[in-house]
C-alpha positions in Angstrom: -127.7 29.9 82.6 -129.3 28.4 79.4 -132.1 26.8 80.8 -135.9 28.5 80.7 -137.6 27.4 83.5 -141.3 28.1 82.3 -141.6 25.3 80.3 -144.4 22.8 80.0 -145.2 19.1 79.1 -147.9 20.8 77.4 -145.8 22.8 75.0 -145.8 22.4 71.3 -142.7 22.9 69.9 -142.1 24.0 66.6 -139.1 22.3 64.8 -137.3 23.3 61.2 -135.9 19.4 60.6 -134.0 19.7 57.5 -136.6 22.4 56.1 -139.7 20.5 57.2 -141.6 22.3 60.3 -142.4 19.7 62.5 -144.5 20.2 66.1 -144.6 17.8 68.5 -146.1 18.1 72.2 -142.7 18.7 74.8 -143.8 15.2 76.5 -143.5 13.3 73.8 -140.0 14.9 72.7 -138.7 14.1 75.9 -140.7 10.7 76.5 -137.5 8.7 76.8 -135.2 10.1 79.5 -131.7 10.6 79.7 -131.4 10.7 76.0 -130.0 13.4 74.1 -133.2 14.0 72.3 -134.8 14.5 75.8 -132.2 17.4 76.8 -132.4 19.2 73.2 -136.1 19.8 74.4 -136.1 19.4 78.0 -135.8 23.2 78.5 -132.3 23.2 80.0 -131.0 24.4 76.9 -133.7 26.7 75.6 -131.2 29.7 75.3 -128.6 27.6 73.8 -130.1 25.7 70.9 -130.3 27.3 67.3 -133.2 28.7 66.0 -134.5 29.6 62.1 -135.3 33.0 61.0 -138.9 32.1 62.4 -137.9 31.3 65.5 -138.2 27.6 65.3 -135.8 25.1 66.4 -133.4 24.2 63.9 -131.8 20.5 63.5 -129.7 19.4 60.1 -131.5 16.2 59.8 -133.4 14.0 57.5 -137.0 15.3 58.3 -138.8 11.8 57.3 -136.7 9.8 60.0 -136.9 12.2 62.6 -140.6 12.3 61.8 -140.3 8.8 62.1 -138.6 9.1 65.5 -141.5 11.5 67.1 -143.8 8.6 65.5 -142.0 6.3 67.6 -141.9 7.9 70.7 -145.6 9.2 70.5 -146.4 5.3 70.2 -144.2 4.3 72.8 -146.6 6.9 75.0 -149.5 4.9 74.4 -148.4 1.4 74.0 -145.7 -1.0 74.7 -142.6 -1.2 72.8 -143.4 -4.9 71.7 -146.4 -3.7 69.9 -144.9 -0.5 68.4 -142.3 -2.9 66.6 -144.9 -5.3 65.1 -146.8 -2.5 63.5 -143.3 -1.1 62.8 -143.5 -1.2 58.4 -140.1 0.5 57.0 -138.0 -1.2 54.4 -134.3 -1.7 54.9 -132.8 0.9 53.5 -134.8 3.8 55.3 -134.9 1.6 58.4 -131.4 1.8 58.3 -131.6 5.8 58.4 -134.3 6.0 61.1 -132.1 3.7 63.1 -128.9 5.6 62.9 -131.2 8.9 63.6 -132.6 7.1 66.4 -128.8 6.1 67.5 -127.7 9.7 67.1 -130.2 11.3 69.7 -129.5 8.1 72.1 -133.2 6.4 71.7 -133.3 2.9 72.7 -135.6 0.8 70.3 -135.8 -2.4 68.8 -137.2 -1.7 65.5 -134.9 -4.1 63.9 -132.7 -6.9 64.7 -129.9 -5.3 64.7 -128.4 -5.2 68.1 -127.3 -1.7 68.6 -127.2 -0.5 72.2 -126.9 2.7 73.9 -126.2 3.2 77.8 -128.6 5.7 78.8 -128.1 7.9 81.4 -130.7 9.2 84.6 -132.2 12.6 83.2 -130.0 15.4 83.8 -133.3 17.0 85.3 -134.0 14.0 88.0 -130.1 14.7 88.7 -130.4 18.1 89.1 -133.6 17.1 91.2 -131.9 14.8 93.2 -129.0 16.7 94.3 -131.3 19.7 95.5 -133.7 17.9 97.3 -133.4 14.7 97.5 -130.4 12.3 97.2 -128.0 15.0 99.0 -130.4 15.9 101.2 -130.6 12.5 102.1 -127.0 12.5 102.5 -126.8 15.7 104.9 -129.1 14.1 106.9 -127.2 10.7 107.2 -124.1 13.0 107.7 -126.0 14.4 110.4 -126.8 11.3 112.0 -123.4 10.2 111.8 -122.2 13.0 113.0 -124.4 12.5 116.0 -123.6 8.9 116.7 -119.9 9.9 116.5 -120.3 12.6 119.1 -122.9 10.5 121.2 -119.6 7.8 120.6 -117.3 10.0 121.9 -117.1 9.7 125.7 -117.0 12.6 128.0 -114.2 13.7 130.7 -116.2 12.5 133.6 -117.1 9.1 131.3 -113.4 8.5 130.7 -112.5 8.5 134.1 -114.9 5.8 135.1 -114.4 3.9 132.0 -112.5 0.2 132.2 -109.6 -0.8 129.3 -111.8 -3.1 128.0 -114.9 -0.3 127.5 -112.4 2.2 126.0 -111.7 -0.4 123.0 -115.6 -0.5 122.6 -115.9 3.0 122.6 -112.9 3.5 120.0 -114.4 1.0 117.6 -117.5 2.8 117.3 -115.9 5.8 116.8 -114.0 4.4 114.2 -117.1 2.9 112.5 -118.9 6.0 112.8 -116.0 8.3 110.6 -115.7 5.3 108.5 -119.8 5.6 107.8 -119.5 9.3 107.1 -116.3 8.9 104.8 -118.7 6.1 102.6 -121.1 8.7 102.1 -118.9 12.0 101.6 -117.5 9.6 98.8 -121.2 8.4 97.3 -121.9 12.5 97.1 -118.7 13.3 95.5 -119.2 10.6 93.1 -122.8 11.7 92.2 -121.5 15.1 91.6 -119.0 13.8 89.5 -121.9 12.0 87.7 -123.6 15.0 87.4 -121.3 17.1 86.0 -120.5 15.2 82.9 -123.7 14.5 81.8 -124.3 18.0 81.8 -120.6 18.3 79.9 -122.2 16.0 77.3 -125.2 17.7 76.9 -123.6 20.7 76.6 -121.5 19.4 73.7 -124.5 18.0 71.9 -126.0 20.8 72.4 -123.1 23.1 70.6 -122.7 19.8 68.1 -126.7 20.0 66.5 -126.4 24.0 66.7 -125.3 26.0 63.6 -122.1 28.3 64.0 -124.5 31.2 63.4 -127.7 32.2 61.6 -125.6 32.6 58.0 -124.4 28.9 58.6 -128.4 27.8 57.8 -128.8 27.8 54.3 -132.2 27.5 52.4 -132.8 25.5 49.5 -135.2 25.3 47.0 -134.4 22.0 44.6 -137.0 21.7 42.2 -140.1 23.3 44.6 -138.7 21.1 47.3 -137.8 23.3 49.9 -134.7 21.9 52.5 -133.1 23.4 55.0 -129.0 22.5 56.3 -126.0 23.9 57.6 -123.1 25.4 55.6 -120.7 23.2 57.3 -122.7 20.1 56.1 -122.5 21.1 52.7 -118.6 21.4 53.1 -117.8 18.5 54.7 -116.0 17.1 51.5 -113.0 19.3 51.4 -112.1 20.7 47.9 -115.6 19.3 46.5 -117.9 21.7 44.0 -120.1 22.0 47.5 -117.4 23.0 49.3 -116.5 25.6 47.1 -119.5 26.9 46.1 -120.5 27.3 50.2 -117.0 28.5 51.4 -116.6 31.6 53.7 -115.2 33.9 50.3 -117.7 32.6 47.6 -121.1 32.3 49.1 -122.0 35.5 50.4 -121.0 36.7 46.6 -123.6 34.5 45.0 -126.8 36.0 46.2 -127.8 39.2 47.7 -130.2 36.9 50.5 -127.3 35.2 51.9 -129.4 32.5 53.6 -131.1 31.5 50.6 -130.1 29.0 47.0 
């Protein structure tokens, strides 16, 4: 529904990160699975996520920690995590950012010594994978084969007859075992459904969380010949500051004939 499927490892995506374009290559954007950076980019989304005037992807963060974070994960690509951290050369303060930005999009590092940890999930798209082709399938055909050895369990009339008490008892235990073994694994695929669908809830609300309200909810700046790019709604998150005044829904589309623009 919001996915694209012609999407690429390949791909260069181009990203407005707080007014800074940014490209980076789809693999290394999605390098570390079953984060939420991985599903912003992952394609699943494509139709979802909020895009500039340009067309680009649009995210309300600090552009020189996520820069930081593609950094990170394009060195995690090509070496091991030990030696990305002692080349690692931030000082506290803006590790501090980079870390929280890292925390936000659910990237496991170690660039510091802080011990923050974040349970990652299995990649909504080896999920989705899974339950078409291979985990359930799997399932069916154990189902199957249940299925079978309960009906091979299940004696015939003729059988019956010529059965002793003693063979009956046999036969009734394995019968037993056998919708037992089937119940197990009805359960498992029930349970991995479950799974699935809320990691695809909390994508989803990602997803709507990092997206603007609507295209007059990105506003432009230009401070001092720095150009910056955020949302309305972060500029008003301060109730009954000058901010959130100046950006509310009556005053701002008064101040300036280019209502995406200060």
């Amino acid at each position: 529904k919001y996915g694209d499927t012609n999407v690429d490892d390949s791909d260069f995506i181009q990203i407005n990160a707080g007014g800074r374009v940014i490209i980076a290559s789809r693999k290394t954007l999605t390098y570390q699975k079953g984060t939420m950076l991985e599903a912003l980019f992952s394609g699943r989304w494509d139709k979802k996520v909020q895009r500039d005037g340009f067309g680009h992807i649009f995210l309300d963060v600090n552009p020189t920690c996520f820069q930081e974070v593609i950094n990170y994960l394009s060195e995690m690509r090509h070496s091991s995590e030990e030696k990305v951290s002692q080349c690692w050369n931030a000082d506290e303060e803006r590790q501090l950012l980079i870390t929280h930005t890292m925390s936000y999009f659910g990237i496991e590092h170690s660039l510091s010594s802080t011990d923050i940890s974040s349970a990652t999930t299995q990649t909504m798209e080896d999920d989705l994978q899974s339950i078409s082709t291979g985990q359930i399938s799997d399932n069916n055909k154990k189902n199957k084969k249940t299925a079978q050895q309960t009906q091979k369990a299940i004696p015939n009339q003729v059988t019956l007859e010529t059965m002793t008490f003693d063979d009956l008892c046999s036969t009734f235990d394995d019968v037993k075992d056998s919708l037992q073994q089937e119940q197990a694994i009805l359960k498992t695929a029930k349970d991995e459904l479950q799974r699935v669908k809320k990691n695809v809830e909390k994508e989803h609300s990602f997803i709507q969380e990092v997206s603007a309200q609507s295209p007059h909810d990105i506003v432009n700046f230009d401070v001092k010949g720095t150009l910056m790019t955020t949302k309305r709604s972060t500029l008003r998150i301060f109730k009954g500051s000058q901010l959130d005044r100046q950006f509310d829904d009556a005053t701002w589309p008064n101040q300036n004939t280019n209502a995406t623009s200060a």
